[in-house]
PyMOL Python script that loads the backbone (N, CA, C, O; Angstrom):
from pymol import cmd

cmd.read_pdbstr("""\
ATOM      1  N   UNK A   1      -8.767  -0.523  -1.203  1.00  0.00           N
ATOM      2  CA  UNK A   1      -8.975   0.757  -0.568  1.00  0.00           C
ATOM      3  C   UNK A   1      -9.231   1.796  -1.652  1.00  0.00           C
ATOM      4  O   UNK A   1      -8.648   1.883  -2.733  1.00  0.00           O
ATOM      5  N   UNK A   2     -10.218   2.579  -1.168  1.00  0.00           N
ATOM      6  CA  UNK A   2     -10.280   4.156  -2.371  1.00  0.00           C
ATOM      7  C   UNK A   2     -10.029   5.270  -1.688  1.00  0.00           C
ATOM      8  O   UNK A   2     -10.313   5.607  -0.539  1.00  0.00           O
ATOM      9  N   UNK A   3      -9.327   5.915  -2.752  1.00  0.00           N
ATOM     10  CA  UNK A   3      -8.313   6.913  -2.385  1.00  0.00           C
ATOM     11  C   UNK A   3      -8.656   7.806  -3.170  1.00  0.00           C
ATOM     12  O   UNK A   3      -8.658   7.656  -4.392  1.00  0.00           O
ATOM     13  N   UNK A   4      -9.089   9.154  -2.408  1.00  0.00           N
ATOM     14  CA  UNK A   4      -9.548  10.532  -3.261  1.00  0.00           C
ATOM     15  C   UNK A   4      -8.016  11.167  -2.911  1.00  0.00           C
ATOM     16  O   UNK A   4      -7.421  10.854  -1.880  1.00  0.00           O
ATOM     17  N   UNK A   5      -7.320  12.346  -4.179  1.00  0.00           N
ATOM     18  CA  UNK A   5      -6.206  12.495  -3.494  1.00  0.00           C
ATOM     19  C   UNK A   5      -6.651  14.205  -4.479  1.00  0.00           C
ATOM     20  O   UNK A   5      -6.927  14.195  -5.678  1.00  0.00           O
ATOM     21  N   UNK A   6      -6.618  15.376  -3.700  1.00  0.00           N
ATOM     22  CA  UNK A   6      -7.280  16.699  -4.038  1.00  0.00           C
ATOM     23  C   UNK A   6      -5.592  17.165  -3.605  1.00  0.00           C
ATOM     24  O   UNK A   6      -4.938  16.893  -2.598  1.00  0.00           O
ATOM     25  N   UNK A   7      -5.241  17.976  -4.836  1.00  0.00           N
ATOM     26  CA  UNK A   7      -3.727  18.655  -5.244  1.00  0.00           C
ATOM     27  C   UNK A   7      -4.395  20.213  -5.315  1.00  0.00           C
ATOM     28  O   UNK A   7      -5.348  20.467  -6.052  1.00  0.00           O
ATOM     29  N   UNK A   8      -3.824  21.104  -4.537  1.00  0.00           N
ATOM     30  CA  UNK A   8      -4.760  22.530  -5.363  1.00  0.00           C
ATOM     31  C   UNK A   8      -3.459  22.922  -5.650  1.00  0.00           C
ATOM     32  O   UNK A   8      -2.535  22.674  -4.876  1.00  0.00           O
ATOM     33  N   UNK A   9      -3.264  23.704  -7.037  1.00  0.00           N
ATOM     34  CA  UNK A   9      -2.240  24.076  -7.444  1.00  0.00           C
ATOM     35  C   UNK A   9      -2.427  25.524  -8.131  1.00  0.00           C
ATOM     36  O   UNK A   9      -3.547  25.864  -8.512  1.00  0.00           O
ATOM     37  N   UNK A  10      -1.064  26.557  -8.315  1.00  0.00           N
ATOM     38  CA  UNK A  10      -1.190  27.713  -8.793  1.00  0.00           C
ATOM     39  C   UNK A  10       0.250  27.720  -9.131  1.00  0.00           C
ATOM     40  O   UNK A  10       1.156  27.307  -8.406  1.00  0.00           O
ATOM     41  N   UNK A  11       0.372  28.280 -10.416  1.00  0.00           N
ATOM     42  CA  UNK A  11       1.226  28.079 -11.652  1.00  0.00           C
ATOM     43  C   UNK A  11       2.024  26.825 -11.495  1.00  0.00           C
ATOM     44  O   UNK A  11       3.226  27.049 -11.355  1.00  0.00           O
ATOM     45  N   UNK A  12       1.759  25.861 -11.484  1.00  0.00           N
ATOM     46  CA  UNK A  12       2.548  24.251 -11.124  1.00  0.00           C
ATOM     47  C   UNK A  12       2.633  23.605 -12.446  1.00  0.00           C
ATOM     48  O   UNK A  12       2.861  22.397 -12.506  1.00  0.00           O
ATOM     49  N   UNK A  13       2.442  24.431 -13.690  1.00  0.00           N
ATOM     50  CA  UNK A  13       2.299  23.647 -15.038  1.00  0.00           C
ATOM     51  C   UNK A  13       3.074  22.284 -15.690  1.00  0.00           C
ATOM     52  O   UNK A  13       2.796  21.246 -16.292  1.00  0.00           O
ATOM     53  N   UNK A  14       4.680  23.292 -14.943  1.00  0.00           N
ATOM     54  CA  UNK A  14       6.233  22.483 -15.204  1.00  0.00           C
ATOM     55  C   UNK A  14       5.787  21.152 -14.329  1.00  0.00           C
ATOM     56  O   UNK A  14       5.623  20.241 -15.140  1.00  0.00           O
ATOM     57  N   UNK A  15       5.559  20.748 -13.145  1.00  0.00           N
ATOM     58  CA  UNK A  15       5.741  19.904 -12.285  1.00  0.00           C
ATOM     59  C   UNK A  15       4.596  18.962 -12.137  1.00  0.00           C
ATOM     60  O   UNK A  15       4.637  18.018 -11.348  1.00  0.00           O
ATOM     61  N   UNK A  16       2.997  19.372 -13.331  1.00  0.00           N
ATOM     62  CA  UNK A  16       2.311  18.413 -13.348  1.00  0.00           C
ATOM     63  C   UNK A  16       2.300  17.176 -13.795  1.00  0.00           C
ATOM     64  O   UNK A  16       1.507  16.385 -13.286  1.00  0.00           O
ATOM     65  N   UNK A  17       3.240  16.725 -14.912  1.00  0.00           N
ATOM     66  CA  UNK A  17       3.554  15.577 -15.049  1.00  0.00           C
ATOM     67  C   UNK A  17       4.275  14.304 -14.300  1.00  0.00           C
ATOM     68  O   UNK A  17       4.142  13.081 -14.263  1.00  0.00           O
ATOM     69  N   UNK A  18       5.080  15.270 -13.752  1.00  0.00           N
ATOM     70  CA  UNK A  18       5.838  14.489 -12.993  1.00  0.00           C
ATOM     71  C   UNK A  18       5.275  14.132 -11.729  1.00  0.00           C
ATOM     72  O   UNK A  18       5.716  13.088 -11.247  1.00  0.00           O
ATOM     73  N   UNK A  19       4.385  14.764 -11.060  1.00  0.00           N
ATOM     74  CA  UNK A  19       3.625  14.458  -9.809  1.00  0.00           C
ATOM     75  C   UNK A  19       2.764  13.908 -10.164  1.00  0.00           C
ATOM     76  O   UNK A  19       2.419  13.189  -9.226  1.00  0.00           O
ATOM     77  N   UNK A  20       1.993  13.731 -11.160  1.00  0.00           N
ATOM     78  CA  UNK A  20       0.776  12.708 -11.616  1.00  0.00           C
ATOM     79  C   UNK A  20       1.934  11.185 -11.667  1.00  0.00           C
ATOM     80  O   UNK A  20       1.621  10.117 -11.140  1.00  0.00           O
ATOM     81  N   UNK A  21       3.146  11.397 -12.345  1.00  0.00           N
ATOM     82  CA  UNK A  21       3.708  10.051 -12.716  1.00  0.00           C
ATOM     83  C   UNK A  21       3.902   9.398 -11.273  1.00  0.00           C
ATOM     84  O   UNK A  21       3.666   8.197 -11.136  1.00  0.00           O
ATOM     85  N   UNK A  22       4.335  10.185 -10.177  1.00  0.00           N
ATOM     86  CA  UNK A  22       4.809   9.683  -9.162  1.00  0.00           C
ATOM     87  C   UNK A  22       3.801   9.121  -8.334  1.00  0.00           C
ATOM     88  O   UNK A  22       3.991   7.998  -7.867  1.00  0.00           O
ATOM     89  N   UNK A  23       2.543   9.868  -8.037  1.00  0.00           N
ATOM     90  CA  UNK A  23       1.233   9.322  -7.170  1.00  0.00           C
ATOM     91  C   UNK A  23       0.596   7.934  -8.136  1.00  0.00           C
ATOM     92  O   UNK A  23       0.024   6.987  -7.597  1.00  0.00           O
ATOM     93  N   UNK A  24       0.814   8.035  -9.562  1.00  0.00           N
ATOM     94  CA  UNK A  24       0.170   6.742 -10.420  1.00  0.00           C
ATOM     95  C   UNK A  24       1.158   6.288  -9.673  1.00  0.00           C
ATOM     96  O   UNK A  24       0.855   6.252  -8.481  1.00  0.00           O
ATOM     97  N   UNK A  25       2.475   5.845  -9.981  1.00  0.00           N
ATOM     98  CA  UNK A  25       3.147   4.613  -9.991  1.00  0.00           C
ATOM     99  C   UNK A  25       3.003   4.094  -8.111  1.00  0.00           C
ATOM    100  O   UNK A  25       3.116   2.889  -7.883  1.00  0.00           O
ATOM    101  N   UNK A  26       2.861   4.660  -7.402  1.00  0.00           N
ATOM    102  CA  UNK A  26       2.899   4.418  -6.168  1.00  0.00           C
ATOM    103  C   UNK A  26       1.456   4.163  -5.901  1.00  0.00           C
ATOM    104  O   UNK A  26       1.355   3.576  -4.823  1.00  0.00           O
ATOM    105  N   UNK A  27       0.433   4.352  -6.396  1.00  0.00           N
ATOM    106  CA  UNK A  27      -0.977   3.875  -5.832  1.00  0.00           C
ATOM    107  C   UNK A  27      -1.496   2.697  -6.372  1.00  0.00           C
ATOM    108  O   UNK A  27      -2.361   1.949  -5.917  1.00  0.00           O
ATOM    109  N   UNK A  28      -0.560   2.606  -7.864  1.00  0.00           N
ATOM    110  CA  UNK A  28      -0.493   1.427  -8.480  1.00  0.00           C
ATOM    111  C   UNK A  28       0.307   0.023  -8.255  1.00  0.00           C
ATOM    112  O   UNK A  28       0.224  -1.077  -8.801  1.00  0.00           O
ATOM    113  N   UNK A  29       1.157   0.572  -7.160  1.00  0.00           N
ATOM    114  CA  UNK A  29       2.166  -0.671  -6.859  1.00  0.00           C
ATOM    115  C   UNK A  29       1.747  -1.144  -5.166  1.00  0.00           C
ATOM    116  O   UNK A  29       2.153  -2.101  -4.508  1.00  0.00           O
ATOM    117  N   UNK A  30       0.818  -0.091  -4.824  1.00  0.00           N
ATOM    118  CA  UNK A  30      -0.068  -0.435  -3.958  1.00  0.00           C
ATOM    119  C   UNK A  30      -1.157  -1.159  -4.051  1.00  0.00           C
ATOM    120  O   UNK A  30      -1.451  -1.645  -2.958  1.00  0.00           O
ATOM    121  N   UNK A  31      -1.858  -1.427  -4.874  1.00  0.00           N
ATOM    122  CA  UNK A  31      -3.448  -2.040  -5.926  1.00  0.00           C
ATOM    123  C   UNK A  31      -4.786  -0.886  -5.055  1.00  0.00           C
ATOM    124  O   UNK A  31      -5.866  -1.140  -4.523  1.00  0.00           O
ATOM    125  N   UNK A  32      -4.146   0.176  -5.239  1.00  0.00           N
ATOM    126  CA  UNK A  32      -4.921   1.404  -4.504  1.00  0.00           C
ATOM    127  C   UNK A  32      -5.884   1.712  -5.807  1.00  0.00           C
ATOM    128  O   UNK A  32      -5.508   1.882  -6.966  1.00  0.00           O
ATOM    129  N   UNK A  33      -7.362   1.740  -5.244  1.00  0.00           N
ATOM    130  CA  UNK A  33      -8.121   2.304  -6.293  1.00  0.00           C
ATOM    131  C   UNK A  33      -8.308   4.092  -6.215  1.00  0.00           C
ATOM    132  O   UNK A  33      -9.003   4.638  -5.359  1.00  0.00           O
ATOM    133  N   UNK A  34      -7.695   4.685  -7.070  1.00  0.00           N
ATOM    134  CA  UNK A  34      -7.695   6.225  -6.850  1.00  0.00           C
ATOM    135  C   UNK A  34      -8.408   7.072  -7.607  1.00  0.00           C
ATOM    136  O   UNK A  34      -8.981   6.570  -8.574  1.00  0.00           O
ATOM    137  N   UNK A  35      -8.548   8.453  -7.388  1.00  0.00           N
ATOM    138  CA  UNK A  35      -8.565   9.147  -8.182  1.00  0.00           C
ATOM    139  C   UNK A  35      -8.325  10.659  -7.583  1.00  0.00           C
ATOM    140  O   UNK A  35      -8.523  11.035  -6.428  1.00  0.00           O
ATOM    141  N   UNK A  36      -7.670  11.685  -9.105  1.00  0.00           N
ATOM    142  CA  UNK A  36      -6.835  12.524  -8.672  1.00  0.00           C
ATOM    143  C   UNK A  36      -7.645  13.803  -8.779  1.00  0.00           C
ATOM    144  O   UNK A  36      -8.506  13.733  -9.656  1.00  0.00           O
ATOM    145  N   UNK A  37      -7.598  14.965  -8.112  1.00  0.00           N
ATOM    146  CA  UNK A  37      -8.328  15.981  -8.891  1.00  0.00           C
ATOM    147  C   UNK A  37      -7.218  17.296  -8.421  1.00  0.00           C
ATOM    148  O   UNK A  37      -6.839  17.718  -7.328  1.00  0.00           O
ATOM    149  N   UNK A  38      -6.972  17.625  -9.651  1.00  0.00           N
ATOM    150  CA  UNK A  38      -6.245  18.885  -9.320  1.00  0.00           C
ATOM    151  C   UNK A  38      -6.717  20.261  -9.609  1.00  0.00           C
ATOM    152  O   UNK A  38      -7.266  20.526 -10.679  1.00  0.00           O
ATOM    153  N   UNK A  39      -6.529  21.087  -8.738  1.00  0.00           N
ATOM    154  CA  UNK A  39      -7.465  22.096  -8.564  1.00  0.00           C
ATOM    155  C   UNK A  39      -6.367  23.385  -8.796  1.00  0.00           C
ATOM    156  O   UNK A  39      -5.302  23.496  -8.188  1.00  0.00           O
ATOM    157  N   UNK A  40      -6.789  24.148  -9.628  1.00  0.00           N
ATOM    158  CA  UNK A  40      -5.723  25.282 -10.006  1.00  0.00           C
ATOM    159  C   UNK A  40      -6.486  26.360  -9.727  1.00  0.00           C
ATOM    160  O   UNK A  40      -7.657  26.449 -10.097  1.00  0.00           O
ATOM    161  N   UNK A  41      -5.794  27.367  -8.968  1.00  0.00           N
ATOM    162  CA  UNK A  41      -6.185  28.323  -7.993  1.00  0.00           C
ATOM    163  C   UNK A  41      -5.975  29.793  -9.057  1.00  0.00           C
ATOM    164  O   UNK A  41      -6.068  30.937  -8.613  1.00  0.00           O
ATOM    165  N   UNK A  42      -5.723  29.512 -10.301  1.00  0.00           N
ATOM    166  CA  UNK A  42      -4.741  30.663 -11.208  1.00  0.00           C
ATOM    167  C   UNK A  42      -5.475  30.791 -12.515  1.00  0.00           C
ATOM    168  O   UNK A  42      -5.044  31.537 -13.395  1.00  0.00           O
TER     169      UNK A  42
END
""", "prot")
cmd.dss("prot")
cmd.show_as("cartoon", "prot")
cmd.util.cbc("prot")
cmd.orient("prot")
């Protein structure tokens, strides 16, 4: 399956790592083909 996954974000600097780590490890333990685009509104 492919998976577009669109985040729009405004001042989220602190919490981008950790939400990239969490959607990888879960789309990956799925065999989900993804990709992420985060969109900063700021």
């Amino acid at each position: 399956m492919n998976l577009s996954i669109v985040i729009p974000l405004l001042n989220e600097e602190a919490s981008l790592e950790e939400l990239f780590s969490r959607i990888d490890r879960v789309c990956k333990s799925n065999s989900l083909s993804y990709e992420i685009w985060f969109v900063d509104d700021g």
